[in-house]
N, C-alpha and C positions, 0 to 999 in steps of 0.2 A: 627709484630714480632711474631716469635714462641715461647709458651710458654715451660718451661719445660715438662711439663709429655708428651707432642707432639712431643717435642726433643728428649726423653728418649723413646718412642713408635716407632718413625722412625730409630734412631738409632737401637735399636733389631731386626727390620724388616729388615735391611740392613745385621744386622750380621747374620740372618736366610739364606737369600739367598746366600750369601758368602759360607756357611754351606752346601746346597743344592747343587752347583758348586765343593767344595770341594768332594762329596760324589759320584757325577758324573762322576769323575775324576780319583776315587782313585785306579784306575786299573790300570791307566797310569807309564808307570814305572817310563817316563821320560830320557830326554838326558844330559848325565853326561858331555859330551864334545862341548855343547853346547858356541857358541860365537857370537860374535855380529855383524850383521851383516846390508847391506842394506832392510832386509826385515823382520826383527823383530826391526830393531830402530824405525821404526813408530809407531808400538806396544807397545813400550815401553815408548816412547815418551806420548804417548795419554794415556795409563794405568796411568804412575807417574802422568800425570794432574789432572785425573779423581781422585786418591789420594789425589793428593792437596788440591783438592776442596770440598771433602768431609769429610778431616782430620780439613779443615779448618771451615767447616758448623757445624761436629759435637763436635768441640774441643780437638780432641782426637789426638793419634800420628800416626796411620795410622798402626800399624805395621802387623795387622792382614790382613788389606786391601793390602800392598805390597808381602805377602805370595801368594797367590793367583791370583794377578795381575803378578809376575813375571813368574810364570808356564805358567799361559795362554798366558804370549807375548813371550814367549822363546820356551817353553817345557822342560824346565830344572826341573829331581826330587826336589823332598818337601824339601831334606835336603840342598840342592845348595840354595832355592829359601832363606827357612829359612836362613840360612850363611847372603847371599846378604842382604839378610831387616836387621839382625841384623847392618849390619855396615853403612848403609845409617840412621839409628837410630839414632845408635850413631854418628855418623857427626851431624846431622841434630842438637841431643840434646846437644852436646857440644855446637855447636854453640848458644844456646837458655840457655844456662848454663852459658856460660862466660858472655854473656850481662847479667843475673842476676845476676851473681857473681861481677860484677862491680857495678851496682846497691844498691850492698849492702845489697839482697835479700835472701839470702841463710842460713839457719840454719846447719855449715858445722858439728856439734857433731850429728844432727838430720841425716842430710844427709849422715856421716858417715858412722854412723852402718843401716841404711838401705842399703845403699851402700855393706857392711860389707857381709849381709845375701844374696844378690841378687847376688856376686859373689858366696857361697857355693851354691846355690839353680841352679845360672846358669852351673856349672859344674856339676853339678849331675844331670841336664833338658838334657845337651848337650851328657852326655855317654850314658844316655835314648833314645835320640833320633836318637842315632848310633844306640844301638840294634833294636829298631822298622824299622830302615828303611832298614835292611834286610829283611823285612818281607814285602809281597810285601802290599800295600797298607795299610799297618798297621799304619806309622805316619799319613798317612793322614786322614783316620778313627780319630782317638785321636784328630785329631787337629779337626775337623770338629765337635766333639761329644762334647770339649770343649766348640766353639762358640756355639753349640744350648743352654748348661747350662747355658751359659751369657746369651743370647738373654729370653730365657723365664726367667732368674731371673731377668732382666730389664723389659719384660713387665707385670709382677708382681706386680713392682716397681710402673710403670709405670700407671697400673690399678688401685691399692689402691693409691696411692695419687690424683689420677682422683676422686676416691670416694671419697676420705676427704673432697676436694673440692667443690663438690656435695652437700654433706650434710652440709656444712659451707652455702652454695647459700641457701639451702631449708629451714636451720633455721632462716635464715637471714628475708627470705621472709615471712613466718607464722610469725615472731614477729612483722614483718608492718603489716599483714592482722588481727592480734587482736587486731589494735588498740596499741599496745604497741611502746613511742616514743624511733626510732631504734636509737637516739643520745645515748639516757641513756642504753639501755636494748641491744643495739648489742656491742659486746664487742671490742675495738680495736684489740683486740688479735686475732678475728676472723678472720677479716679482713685483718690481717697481715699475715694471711696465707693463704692468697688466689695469683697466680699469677698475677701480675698488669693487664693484660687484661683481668684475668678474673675476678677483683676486680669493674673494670671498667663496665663492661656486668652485675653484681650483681646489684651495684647502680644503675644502668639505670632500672633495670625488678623490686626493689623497689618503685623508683619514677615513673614509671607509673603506679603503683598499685594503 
């Protein structure tokens, strides 16, 4: 199993090169009349997989990964590609909605007004991203300079929780090496925040001490 900060580390590295792709691109003006064809459905085919599979490893919705997957299998501009992922989104999420909505899952007051905000924020995202995408290369700049601020604030994340864990292993191991019994003297609390395998890897480099 992968633990988290490994999850949260690979995850950023993925959004970096997405980022990368995007930035290599951003000259491209793109085909507004673009349609579907026998020789982009393979493309598209193979993209949406490679989506799946990575929305599904890192638990996330993919939405940033289908931006960027749609341009390169088409060549359709940023604001077509944007459009299209928004509504494959929302398919995807309605249907992921209604099964929790029958479930009996849903906080619909909570859900509301998040809901509420995310329609003014999305109107005011979407007349933005009209004016930039006259401009040539401009949305896609934005969006690319966005994923780098994720990705490095993820492996941030992703670094000091590595450290926490670190020093939780090292104190763990200096209070066996003085002789101090690590039933009484290590805390469960410490232990409890360690990822299970690497909870696991701790106890074993104590007992062979």
């Amino acid at each position: 199993a992968v633990n988290g900060e490994t999850l949260l580390a690979l995850f950023a590295m993925l959004m970096l090169v997405v980022g990368v792709m995007m930035l290599r691109g951003r000259g491209t003006e793109g085909d507004p009349t673009v349609q579907l064809t026998a020789g982009n459905a393979p493309k598209l085919i193979g993209t949406g997989a490679a989506t799946g599979i990575l929305s599904g490893f890192f638990g996330i919705g993919g939405g940033f990964l289908i931006v960027p997957s749609l341009m390169w299998s088409t060549r359709m501009p940023i604001y077509s590609a944007i459009g299209s992922s928004l509504v494959g989104v929302t398919a995807f999420g309605l249907t992921t909605a209604l099964n929790y909505a029958v479930s009996g899952w849903v906080d619909w007051l909570l859900a509301g007004v998040f809901v509420a905000g995310g329609v003014v924020g999305g109107l005011g995202g979407a007349r933005l991203a009209k004016v930039l995408s006259d401009r040539r290369g401009a949305l896609t700049t934005v969006f690319a300079a966005l994923i780098f601020v994720v990705a490095i604030y993820m492996l941030y994340r992703s670094a000091a929780a590595a450290g926490r864990t670190r020093g939780v292993v090292a104190r763990c191991i200096r209070s066996r090496q003085r002789g101090i019994d690590r039933g009484a003297q290590v805390s469960s609390a410490r232990w409890a925040s360690l990822p299970p395998a690497m909870t696991v890897r701790a106890r074993r480099n104590i007992s062979s001490r």
